[in-house]
N, C-alpha and C positions, 0 to 999 in steps of 0.2 A: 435824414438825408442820405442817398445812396451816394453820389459822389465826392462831397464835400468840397467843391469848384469856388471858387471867389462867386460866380455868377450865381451860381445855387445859394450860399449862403445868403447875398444880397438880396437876393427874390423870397425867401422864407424871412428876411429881415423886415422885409416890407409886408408880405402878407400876412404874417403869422403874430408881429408885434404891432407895427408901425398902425396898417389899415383898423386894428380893429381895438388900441387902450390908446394911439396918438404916437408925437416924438418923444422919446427918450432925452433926459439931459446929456447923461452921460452912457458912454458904450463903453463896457471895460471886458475886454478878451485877452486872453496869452498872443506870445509873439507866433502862431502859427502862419505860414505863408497865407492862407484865403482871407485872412481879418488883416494883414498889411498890402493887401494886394489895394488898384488904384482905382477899383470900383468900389469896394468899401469905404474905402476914402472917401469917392466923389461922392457917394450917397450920404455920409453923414456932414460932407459940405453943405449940400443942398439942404438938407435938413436942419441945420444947425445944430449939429450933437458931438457932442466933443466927447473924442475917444482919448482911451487911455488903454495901455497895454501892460502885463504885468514884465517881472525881471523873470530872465531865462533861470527856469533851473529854481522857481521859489512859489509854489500853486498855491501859500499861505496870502498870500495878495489876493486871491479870488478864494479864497476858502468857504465862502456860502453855496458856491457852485460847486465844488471839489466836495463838499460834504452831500450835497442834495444827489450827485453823482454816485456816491458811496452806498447812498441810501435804496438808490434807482438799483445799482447793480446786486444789493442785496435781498431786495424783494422780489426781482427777476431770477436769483439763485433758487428763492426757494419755493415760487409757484411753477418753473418752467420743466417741462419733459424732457424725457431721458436724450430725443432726439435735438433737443435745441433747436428747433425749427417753427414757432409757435412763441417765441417769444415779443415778437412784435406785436400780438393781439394781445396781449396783456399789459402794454401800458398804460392804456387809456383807464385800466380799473384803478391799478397801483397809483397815477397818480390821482386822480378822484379821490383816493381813502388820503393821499399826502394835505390834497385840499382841504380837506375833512378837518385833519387832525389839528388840536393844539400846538402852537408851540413855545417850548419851555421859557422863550428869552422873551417872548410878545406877551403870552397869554390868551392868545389869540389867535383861529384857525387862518393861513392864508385868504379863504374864502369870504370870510368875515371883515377883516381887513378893505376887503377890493370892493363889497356889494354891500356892506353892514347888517348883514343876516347871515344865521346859519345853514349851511348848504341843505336841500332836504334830499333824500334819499328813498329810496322806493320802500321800504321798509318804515319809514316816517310818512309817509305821502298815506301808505295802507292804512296805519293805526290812527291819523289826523281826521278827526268829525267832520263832516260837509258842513262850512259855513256858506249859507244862501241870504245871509244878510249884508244889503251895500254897505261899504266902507267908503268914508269921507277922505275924499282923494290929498286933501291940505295936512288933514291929521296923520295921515300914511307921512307923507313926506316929510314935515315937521320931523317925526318919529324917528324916520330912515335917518334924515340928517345928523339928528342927534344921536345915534348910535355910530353914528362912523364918527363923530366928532370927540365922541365919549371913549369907542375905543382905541385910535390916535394917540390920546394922551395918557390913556393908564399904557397902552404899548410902547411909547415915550419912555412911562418914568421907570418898566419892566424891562425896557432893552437898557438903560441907564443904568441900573441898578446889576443886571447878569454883566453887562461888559465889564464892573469894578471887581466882582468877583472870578470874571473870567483874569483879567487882570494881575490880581492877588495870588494864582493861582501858577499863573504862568511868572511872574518875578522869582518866584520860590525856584525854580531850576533851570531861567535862561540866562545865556551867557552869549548877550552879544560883543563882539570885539569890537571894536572903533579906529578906524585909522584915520591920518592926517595924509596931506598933501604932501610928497614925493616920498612914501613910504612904498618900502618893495613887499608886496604879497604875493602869493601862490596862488591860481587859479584849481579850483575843483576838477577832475575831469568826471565828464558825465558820458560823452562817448570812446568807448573803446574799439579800433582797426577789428574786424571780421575777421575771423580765424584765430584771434589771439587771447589769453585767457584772462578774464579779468582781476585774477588775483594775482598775475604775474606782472599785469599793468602799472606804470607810475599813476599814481592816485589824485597827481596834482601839474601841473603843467608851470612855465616861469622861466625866473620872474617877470613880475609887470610892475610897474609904477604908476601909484596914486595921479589924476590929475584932476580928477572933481569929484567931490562930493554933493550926491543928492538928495533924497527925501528919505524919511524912512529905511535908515543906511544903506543906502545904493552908494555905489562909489564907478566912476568912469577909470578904466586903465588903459595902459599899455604896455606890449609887452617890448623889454627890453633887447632882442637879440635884434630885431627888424623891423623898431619903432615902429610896428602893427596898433591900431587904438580897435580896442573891443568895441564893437559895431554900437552896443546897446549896455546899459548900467546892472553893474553885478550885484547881487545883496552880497552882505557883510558874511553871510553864513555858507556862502560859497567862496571865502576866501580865507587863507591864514597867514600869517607873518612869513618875509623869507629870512634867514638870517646867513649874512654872506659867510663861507668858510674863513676861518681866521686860524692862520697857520699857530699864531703863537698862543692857543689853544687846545691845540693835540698836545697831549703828554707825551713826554720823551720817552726814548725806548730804554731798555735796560743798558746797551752798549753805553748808550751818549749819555749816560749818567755817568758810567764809572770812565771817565777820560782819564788814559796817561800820565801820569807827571809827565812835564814836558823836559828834557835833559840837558836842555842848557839853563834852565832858571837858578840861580841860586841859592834860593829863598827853600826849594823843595829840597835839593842835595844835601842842606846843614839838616841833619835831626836833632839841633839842640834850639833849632830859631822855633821860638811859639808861633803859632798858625794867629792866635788871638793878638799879640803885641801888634801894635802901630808901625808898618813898614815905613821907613825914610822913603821920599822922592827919590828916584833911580831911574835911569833912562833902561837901564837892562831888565829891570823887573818890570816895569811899562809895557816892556817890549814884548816879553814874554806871556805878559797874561792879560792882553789883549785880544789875541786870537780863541785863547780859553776863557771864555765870562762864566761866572757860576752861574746854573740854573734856578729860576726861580720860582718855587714849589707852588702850586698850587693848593689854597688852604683847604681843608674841606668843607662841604656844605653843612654838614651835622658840626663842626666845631665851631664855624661861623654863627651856627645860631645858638649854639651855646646846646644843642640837646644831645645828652645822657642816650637816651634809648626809646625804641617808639616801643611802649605797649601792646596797645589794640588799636582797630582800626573798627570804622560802622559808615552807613550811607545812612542819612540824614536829609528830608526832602530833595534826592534827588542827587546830593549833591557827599563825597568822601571825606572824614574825618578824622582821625589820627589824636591816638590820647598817648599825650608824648611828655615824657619825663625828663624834667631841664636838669643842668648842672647842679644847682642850688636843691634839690629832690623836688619840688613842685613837680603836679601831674595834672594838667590840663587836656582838653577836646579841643583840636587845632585843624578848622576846614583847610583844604589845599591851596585856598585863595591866599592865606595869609604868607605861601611862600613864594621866591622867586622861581624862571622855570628852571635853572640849574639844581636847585633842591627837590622840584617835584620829579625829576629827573631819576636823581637819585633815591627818593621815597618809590616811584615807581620800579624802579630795577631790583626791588627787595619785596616788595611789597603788591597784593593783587589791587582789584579796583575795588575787592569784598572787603578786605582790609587783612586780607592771609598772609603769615610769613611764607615770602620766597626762600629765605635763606637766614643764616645768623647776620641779624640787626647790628650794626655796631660793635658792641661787647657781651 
């Protein structure tokens, strides 16, 4: 397609799919403006074809297309000329040989699949004997049927069987988050202002709050400064937790630790009254040390969980591990999961993602 117009698309919709294998159940595109435009629409009204459109910013939704795409531009890489001009007569070969081929999750060449024979090629056409004897047109067809019927169901129990192992595969280092209903998350940002650099970009835009969850963690927002609602549903992996500033979370400064005796209290003037003895009820000592509260330390993370010293560190499917030595001497392999994020926090600002000392651990 030279232009790629709503009208263009619809017209190769219809000629190129529709006229020549029937209607589609379903049409599943990205949100690009020509596939929500209102001839698109009206055409797969008429048709009865129910569209679906992926989430912005997530091409894992359509990944069979995104991959055959991968495929197209890498065989295009490596057959096309210096000039780049000549790459259009080459697709008709590339995909012919894609037709051809097996595939790993079926077992089965696309071509096969759709006609129940293997595609012939000029090269098979040359080497194949001139058969001049009729063939029984019931027994052809009988045949035919049976092999599409035959390869169906081992393609069946072949795509069954790669999706558990694809599966299997994929648990071992994803980490989806989940959020609930009026929680605040950060949008990704995926476009950045013209002229400006993207490493000097904020990374995340916000906050928004949760107001529906959808399929396949999609979650609808909005965002909070100008109760704007995101047009269309976000995946989970385009969002991360906000977490509101909380003043009584910065550590004090060095000053507003060492505060003044105050010079009226009395309690500070005697040097013989214990700091530890049980003060009596006093309206003047009330008084006094009301406006001065004592501050209250925060504990730290390595003593909260009780660990001595980290060891070493390793990546393990994917995923960072820490062999950490408790109070008690025990030395276990401890994944990041199993701590809070104020601890991996702190493991992080010491510690690389390789598992390298930043600096002196602890003690």
């Amino acid at each position: 397609m030279k232009t790629q117009t709503a009208k263009e698309i619809a017209d190769n919709l219809y000629t190129g799919v529709v006229s020549r294998f029937g209607c589609p159940r379903v049409l599943l595109s990205d949100r690009g403006q020509p596939f929500m435009s209102k001839i698109v629409k009206a055409m797969c009204e008429i048709l009865q074809v129910t569209q679906h459109h992926t989430t912005s910013y997530h091409p894992n939704t359509n990944g069979t297309v995104e991959r055959q795409n991968h495929t197209l531009a890498q065989s295009l890489r490596t057959y096309c000329n210096d000039t780049h001009d000549k790459w259009p007569s080459l697709i008709p070969g590339i995909m012919m040989a894609f037709r051809r081929s097996v595939c790993a999750t079926t077992g089965f060449s696309p071509f096969y699949m759709l006609f129940g024979q293997e595609m012939k090629i000029p090269f098979d056409i040359a080497l194949e004997p001139k058969d001049s004897l009729p063939q029984d047109t019931r027994v052809y067809i009988d045949q035919f049927l049976s092999n599409i019927k035959m390869s169906h169901k081992i393609a069946l129990q072949n795509e069954a069987a790669q999706k558990e192992k694809d599966k299997v595969r994929h648990d071992q280092t994803a980490r989806v988050r989940t959020f609930a209903i009026g929680d605040l998350v950060l949008l990704k940002v995926h476009k950045f202002p013209k002229g400006q650099s993207r490493k000097l970009c904020d990374k995340a835009t916000g906050p928004y709050r949760i107001e529906e969850i959808g399929p396949n963690y999609t979650y609808g927002i909005r965002r909070i400064s100008d109760h704007k609602k995101q047009a269309s549903l976000v995946n989970a992996t385009n969002l991360q937790p906000y977490i509101r500033p909380d003043p009584t979370r910065q550590r004090l400064s060095q000053e507003d630790q060492n505060i003044p005796p105050d010079p009226d209290s009395d309690s500070d003037s005697d040097p013989e009254v214990d700091q530890d003895d049980e003060v009596t009820p006093n309206v003047d000592v009330e008084a006094t040390q009301q406006p001065t509260p004592t501050p209250q330390q925060t504990p730290d993370p390595a003593t909260r969980y009780q660990i001595q010293k980290v060891l070493r560190g390793r990546r393990k499917h994917g995923r960072r591990e820490m062999y950490i030595k408790w109070l008690d001497g025990s030395c276990t392999w401890e994944p990041d999961t199993c701590f809070d994020q104020e601890m991996s926090d702190f493991i992080n600002s010491r510690w690389t993602k390789q598992g390298k000392r930043r600096k002196s651990y602890f003690n």
